[in-house]
C-alpha positions, 0 to 999 in steps of 0.5 A: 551681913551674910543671909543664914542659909536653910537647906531643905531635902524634899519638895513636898508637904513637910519639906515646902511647909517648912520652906515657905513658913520660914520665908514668911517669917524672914525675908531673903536678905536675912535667910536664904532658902535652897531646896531639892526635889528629885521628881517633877512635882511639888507640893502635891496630894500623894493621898489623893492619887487613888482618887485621880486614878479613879476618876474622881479627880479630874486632871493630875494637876487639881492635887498641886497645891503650889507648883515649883514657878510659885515656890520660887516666886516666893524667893525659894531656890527650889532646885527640881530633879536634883537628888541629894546623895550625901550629908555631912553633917560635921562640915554642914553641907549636902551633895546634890546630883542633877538627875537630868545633867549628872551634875555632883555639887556641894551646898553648904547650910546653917540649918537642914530641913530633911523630908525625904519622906517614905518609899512603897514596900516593894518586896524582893520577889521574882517578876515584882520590877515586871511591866505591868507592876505599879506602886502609887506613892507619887505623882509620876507614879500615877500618870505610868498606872494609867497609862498602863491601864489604856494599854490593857487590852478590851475584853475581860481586864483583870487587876490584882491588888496587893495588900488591904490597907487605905492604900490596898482598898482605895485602889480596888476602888480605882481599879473597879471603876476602870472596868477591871475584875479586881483581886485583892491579895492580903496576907492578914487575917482580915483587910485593913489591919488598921482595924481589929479584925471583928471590924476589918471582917466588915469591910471584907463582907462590904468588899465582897458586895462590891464585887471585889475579891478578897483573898486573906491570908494569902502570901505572895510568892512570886509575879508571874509574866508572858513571853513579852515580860508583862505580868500575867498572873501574881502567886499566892501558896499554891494559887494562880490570880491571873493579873493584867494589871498588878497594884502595891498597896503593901504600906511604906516605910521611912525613907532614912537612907541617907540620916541612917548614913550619917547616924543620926538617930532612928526609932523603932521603925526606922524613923527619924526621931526628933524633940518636940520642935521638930528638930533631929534629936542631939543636933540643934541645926538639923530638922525632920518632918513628914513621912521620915520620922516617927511621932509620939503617939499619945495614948500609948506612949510610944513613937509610931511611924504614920505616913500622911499629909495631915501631920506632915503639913504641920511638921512643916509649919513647925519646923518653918516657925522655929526657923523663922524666928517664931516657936513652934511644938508638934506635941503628937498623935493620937491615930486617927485616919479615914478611908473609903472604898466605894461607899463605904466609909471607914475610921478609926483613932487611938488603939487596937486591941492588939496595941493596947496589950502591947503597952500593958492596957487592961481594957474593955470594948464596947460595939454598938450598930446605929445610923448616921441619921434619924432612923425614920429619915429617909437615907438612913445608913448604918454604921458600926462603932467599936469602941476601947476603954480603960478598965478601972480608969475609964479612959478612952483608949481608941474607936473604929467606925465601918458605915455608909454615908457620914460615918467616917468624921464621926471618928473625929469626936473621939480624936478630940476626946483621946487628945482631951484625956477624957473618960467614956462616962465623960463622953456621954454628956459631950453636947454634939449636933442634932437634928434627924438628918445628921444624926439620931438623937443619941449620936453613934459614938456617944451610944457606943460610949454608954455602952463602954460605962455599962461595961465598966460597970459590969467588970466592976471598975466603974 
């Protein structure tokens, strides 16, 4: 009997998840495994990159989970720098081009996994290809940044970040503790958009304590280079920010290039739509995971793209089951994530305000200050939590969290709370952990939960 073949395009989070949760589940007498990867790393932390550059993370290597030599000890024929450039999908099979050889090759598959994951938003503006000029989505990606760092010469270093979001903030960071002038260039109303912009004004007055520059509403035009084609400066209007050193933190966008060639259907945001087991909606022997698709998100109702490590995992291990004979669903999202930068901690889960009355939500908000501990323990830090309830319902809708230290995983009480469906009424009896190191006696979220039923109350809803 002829083993079923399972094609993978993509060796990193979703696309290795899915390859080894189909191998434990069928040995390579009953299914083969061919998988490519374009670069030279597998199974890596991209979100831990920032933390690398900054020193945090000691070596490049501590962020592989598995390297290509474990995978295929395993019986995967992981194929490294080797590029997929075509899928047909009537004759199922997959053009392969080995980036070292030049090698083109066919390999046919029983079923496809695509996690071609995302690619930084690079705008087409004069000077953005300049040296000097660098993007963090991968690996190798990194390693050219730092070296990029240790040619700068000594004396006053100045860096410029382009864009405020996880990525923009934590590479500030990064480039802080190299020793840098940092600059960052957003073009929103306040860093992290993620936020609404009451709670992303806290972040820019943290920022600015921490000796970054913020400059919002600023509109990139143009990276400005010397007569050795290095970047010298980034332009903004009419503004000038000498740069040398420029970091994207733009955001990313679905890497569809080649499902959008073969039509396979695509959401709002030109992510890769699939059924609730992973597979690509209308084609029964065709999965996608990770950074390629969009999820549903389960407050709102609609499908969002969201690029992290978490959901991708997770993909991967559901596509891997129902590959592998077992069952598996990724029901969706709510929207949590957390961030950093220096030592503030940042959080949030569920819906802006904005994202509420984009699906038609009425809504009250409710902001408390607290501290993440007793107030008479030593160490107390201060945090803000803003919080959204449904007017009428009460439903919880979303929270933000901007604080020091244990502020950023409180957000995960109200994640389990948006995936529960429960009520801010509800939320306030919810039995969390006390004791004056960890906590007052009235947890944070829970303070800003009572605060949201007296708001109901007062609009005549609860």
């Amino acid at each position: 009997m002829t083993a079923e073949r399972l094609v993978v395009i993509g060796g990193d989070a979703a696309g290795m998840s899915a390859a080894s949760q189909a191998r434990r589940l069928r040995g390579p007498d009953e299914l083969s495994i061919v998988a490519f990867e374009r670069g030279h790393f597998t199974s890596y932390s991209a979100c831990g990159i920032p933390y690398w550059v900054g020193g945090d993370v000691a070596e490049r290597d501590d962020l592989i989970a598995r390297t290509p030599k474990e995978h295929r000890a395993r019986d995967i024929d992981l194929r490294m720098r080797t590029e997929v450039t075509e899928i047909d999908v009537a004759g199922r099979r997959v053009r392969a081009l080995d980036r070292e050889t030049g090698e083109t090759y066919w390999t046919g598959f029983d079923k496809l996994v695509i996690a071609t994951g995302a690619r930084p938003v690079r705008p087409a503006l004069p000077g953005m290809d300049a040296p000097g000029v660098h993007g963090v989505q991968t690996l190798d990606d990194g390693q050219a940044l730092l070296e990029s760092l240790d040619r700068v010469a000594p004396g006053p270093r100045r860096a410029v970040v382009v864009g405020a979001g996880y990525i923009g903030v934590e590479m500030a960071e990064a480039m802080l503790k190299h020793g840098f002038e940092v600059t960052v260039l957003n073009r929103g109303e306040q860093p992290m958009a993620t936020l609404d912009p009451d709670m992303g004004r806290l972040v820019h007055d943290a920022m600015d304590g921490l000796g970054i520059t913020t400059v919002n509403r600023a509109e990139v035009t143009a990276i400005r280079t010397g007569p050795d084609g290095r970047v010298r400066a980034v332009a903004a209007g009419d503004t000038s920010y000498p740069a040398d050193v420029v970091v994207l933190g733009i955001g990313v966008e679905p890497e569809t290039t080649l499902a959008r060639a073969v039509g396979l259907p695509l959401g709002p945001h030109g992510g890769l739509l699939t059924d609730l087991s992973m597979r690509v909606v209308g084609h029964d022997n065709i999965y996608a995971g990770g950074d390629c698709v969009e999820v549903l998100d389960l407050v709102a109702g609609r499908t969002r793209h969201i690029a992290l490590g978490t959901h991708a995992n997770k993909h991967g291990q559901v596509i891997g089951a129902n590959v592998g004979g077992g069952y598996g669903t990724f029901p969706g999202v709510v929207g949590t994530a957390v961030s950093k930068v220096c030592d503030l901690e940042i959080a949030r889960t569920g819906l802006r305000e904005k994202d509420a009355r984009a699906v038609g939500l009425r809504f009250v908000t409710a902001t408390i200050e607290s501290t993440g501990r007793a107030g008479y323990y030593p160490g107390a830090q201060p945090m803000t939590v803003k919080m959204l309830a449904e007017y009428r319902t009460g439903r919880l809708l979303g929270v933000q969290i901007v604080g020091r230290e244990g502020a950023a995983k409180r957000v995960d009480i109200a994640a389990v709370a948006l995936t529960a469906g429960m009520t801010v009424d509800q939320m306030t009896a919810l039995d969390l952990g006390y004791a004056p190191p960890f906590s007052p006696v009235w947890d944070p979220v829970l303070v800003a939960a009572r605060k949201a039923v007296t708001a109901l109350r007062r609009a005549g809803t609860a």
